[in-house]
C-alpha positions, 0 to 999 in steps of 0.5 A: 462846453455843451453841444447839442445834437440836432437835426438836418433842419438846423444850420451847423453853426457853434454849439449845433452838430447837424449832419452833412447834408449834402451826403447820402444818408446813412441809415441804422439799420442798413449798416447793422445788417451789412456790418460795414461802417462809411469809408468817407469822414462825411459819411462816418460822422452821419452814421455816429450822429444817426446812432446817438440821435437813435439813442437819445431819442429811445431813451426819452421814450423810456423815461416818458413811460416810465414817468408820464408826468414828462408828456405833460406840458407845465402849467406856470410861465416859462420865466 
Protein backbone atom coordinates (compact mmCIF):
# COMPACT_ATOMS: atom_id res chain seq x y z
CA UNK A 1 0.00 0.00 0.00
CA UNK A 2 1.33 3.23 -0.91
CA UNK A 3 0.81 6.60 0.82
CA UNK A 4 1.83 9.70 0.02
CA UNK A 5 3.00 12.78 2.13
CA UNK A 6 1.26 15.63 1.80
CA UNK A 7 0.83 18.99 2.97
CA UNK A 8 -1.67 20.58 5.59
CA UNK A 9 -3.82 21.79 2.82
CA UNK A 10 -4.88 18.21 1.96
CA UNK A 11 -7.66 16.24 4.07
CA UNK A 12 -6.04 13.20 5.94
CA UNK A 13 -8.06 10.76 4.46
CA UNK A 14 -6.95 6.91 3.05
CA UNK A 15 -3.53 7.00 1.16
CA UNK A 16 -2.95 10.82 2.46
CA UNK A 17 -0.79 11.64 5.71
CA UNK A 18 -1.05 15.21 6.48
CA UNK A 19 -0.19 16.72 9.82
CA UNK A 20 -2.48 17.50 12.86
CA UNK A 21 -3.51 20.78 12.01
CA UNK A 22 -4.81 21.83 15.09
CA UNK A 23 -1.42 21.30 16.81
CA UNK A 24 1.79 24.06 16.87
CA UNK A 25 3.86 23.26 14.26
CA UNK A 26 6.77 22.29 14.81
CA UNK A 27 9.78 23.37 12.75
CA UNK A 28 13.18 21.47 11.87
CA UNK A 29 15.32 23.55 13.12
CA UNK A 30 14.07 24.78 16.19
CA UNK A 31 14.19 20.99 17.39
CA UNK A 32 17.77 20.43 15.97
CA UNK A 33 19.12 23.42 18.07
CA UNK A 34 17.29 22.49 21.42
CA UNK A 35 17.85 18.84 20.89
CA UNK A 36 14.38 17.92 22.28
CA UNK A 37 11.79 16.00 20.25
CA UNK A 38 7.64 16.76 21.19
CA UNK A 39 6.75 14.93 24.19
CA UNK A 40 2.51 14.73 22.88
CA UNK A 41 1.74 11.91 19.76
CA UNK A 42 0.42 15.02 17.69
CA UNK A 43 3.34 16.74 18.08
CA UNK A 44 5.82 13.99 17.46
CA UNK A 45 4.22 12.60 13.93
CA UNK A 46 4.24 16.47 12.87
CA UNK A 47 8.15 16.83 13.47
CA UNK A 48 8.65 13.08 11.69
CA UNK A 49 6.07 14.11 8.87
CA UNK A 50 8.33 17.92 8.60
CA UNK A 51 11.68 15.82 8.78
CA UNK A 52 10.65 13.49 5.68
CA UNK A 53 8.69 16.27 3.86
CA UNK A 54 12.29 18.14 4.34
CA UNK A 55 13.85 15.20 2.72
CA UNK A 56 11.88 14.72 -0.01
CA UNK A 57 11.49 17.93 -0.93
CA UNK A 58 15.88 18.13 -1.12
CA UNK A 59 16.17 15.54 -2.97
CA UNK A 60 14.07 16.33 -5.75
CA UNK A 61 16.10 19.49 -5.65
CA UNK A 62 19.14 17.31 -6.22
CA UNK A 63 17.97 15.08 -8.81
CA UNK A 64 16.34 18.69 -10.79
CA UNK A 65 20.19 19.91 -11.12
CA UNK A 66 21.65 16.94 -11.53
CA UNK A 67 19.27 16.33 -14.52
CA UNK A 68 17.46 19.46 -15.91
CA UNK A 69 15.42 17.63 -18.31
CA UNK A 70 12.80 16.98 -15.09
CA UNK A 71 12.00 21.19 -14.92
CA UNK A 72 10.84 20.56 -18.25
CA UNK A 73 7.17 20.05 -18.72
CA UNK A 74 6.52 17.14 -21.30
CA UNK A 75 5.28 18.02 -24.75
CA UNK A 76 2.73 14.91 -25.33
CA UNK A 77 -0.76 14.41 -23.81
CA UNK A 78 -0.80 13.10 -20.48
CA UNK A 79 -3.05 9.78 -21.54
Amino acid sequence: KKNYIVSSGYSNMQGFLSPFCDRVTYQTQEFRRSRRIPEEHEGLFNHRHSSLRNVIERCFRVLKARFPILKLTPPYDVK
